[in-house]
N, C-alpha and C positions, 0 to 999 in steps of 0.2 A: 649440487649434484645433478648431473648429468641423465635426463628423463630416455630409459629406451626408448625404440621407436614402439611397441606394441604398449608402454604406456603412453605415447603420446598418442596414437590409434581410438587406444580407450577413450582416454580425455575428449577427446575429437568428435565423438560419438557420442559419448555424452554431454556435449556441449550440445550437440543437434539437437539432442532430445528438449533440453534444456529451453534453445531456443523455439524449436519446435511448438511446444506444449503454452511456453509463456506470455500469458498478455502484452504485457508492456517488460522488456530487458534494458533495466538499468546500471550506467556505469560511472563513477567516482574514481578519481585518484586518493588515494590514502598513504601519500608516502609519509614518513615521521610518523606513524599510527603505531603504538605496541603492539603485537602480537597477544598479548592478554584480552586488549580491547579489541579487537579484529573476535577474536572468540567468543567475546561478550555480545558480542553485534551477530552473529550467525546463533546464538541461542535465544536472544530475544526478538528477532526476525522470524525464527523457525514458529511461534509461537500464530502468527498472522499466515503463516504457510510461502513465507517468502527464502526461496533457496540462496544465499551467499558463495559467492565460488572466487579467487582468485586463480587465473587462468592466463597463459600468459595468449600478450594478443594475436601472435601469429596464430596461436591453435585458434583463437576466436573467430579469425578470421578466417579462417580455413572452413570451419563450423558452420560461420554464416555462408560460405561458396556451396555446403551441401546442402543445405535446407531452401527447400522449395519457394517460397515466399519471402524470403530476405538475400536472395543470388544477387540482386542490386544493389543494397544498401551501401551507403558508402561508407567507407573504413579509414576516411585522413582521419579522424577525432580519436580513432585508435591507437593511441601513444600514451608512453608514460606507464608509472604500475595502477595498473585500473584495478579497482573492484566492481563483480558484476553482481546485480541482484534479478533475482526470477521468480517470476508469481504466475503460476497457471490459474488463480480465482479473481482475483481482483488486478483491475488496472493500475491501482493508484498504491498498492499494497509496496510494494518493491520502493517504488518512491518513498514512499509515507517512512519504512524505517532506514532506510540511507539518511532522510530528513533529521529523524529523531536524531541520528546516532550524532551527524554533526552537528548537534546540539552542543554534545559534551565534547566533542572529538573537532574541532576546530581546521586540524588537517584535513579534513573529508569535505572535495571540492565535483562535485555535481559536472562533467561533463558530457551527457548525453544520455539518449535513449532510443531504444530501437522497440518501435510498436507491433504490432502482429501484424497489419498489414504492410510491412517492410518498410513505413515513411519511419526518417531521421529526427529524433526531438532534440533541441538544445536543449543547454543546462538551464536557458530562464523557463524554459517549457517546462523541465524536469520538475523545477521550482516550485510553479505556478500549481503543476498536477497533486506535488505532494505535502500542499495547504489544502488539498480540498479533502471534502469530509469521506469518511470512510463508508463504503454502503450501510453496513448497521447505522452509521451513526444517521446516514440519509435517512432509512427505514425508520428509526425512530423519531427522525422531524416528521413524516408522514403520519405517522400514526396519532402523532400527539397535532394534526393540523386537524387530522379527520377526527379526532375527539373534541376538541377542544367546542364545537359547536353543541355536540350531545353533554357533555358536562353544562355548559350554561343552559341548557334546555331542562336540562335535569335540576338543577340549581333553582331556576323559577318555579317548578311544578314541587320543588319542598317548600321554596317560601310561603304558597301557597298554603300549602296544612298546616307549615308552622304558624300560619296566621290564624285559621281555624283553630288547630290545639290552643293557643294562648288565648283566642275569644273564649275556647268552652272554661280552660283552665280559670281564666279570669268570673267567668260565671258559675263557676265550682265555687269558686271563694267567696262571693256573693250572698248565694246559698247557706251555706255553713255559717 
């Protein structure tokens, strides 16, 4: 069916923003993919605050000509039915569940990325980005690097008493 032009306007618009707003905009071909699992993938995405769009590429490109900071990017890798993903929080977010999804989804082939500062990422870039850990999960190597020196510090300062309690213990029973 045939998109009027003030849907395709909209779209167009909203691609801007889209682009606009997103760290890192990722895209995938997904041809042979159901449409159940296309659905699956934009509700378990939504979850990490990453937006799912299929869009077709002229409008994308059209999208990227208004927006400020991507009027250069280049658009040959723009082919084929792409899926786009978009994360205004996280860099690696949009990655990370394209990543998961062709886990299960086999057909979902990684080719490209367009960053916030308008450079072009390959698919092995795209790759590389969305094996790395997720900030939470960064924050929680941090926290447990910056403990882990106070837990052993705390660890010695009981052995300590427990040695005292078990001398007095042991001279409890002594007594008796």
């Amino acid at each position: 069916m045939a998109l009027s032009k003030q849907k395709k306007t909209d779209l167009v618009e909203n691609a801007v923003r889209l682009l606009d707003s997103s760290k890192m905009t990722v895209f995938a071909q997904y041809k042979g993919i159901p449409v159940k699992s296309m659905q699956a993938l934009r509700k378990k995405s939504a979850d990490n605050q990453t937006v799912i769009k299929v869009i077709k590429n002229r409008l994308v490109i059209q999208a990227l000509k208004q927006t400020a900071n991507l009027k250069e990017v280049s658009t040959e890798t723009l082919k084929d039915q792409l899926v786009y993903a978009f994360n205004d929080q996280d860099e690696t977010a949009a990655a990370q569940s394209l990543n998961n999804f062709a886990k299960t989804e086999p057909n979902l082939v990684f080719v490209g990325a367009i960053a916030a500062d308008g450079s072009m990422l390959s698919a092995d870039d795209v790759k590389i980005i969305a094996n790395l850990p997720t900030k939470e999960q960064l924050r929680g190597q941090l926290v447990g690097t910056i403990a882990a020196p106070l837990s052993g510090f705390m660890n010695v300062l009981n052995g300590n008493l427990r040695g005292v309690l078990n001398v007095l213990g042991a001279r409890a029973e002594t007594i008796n």
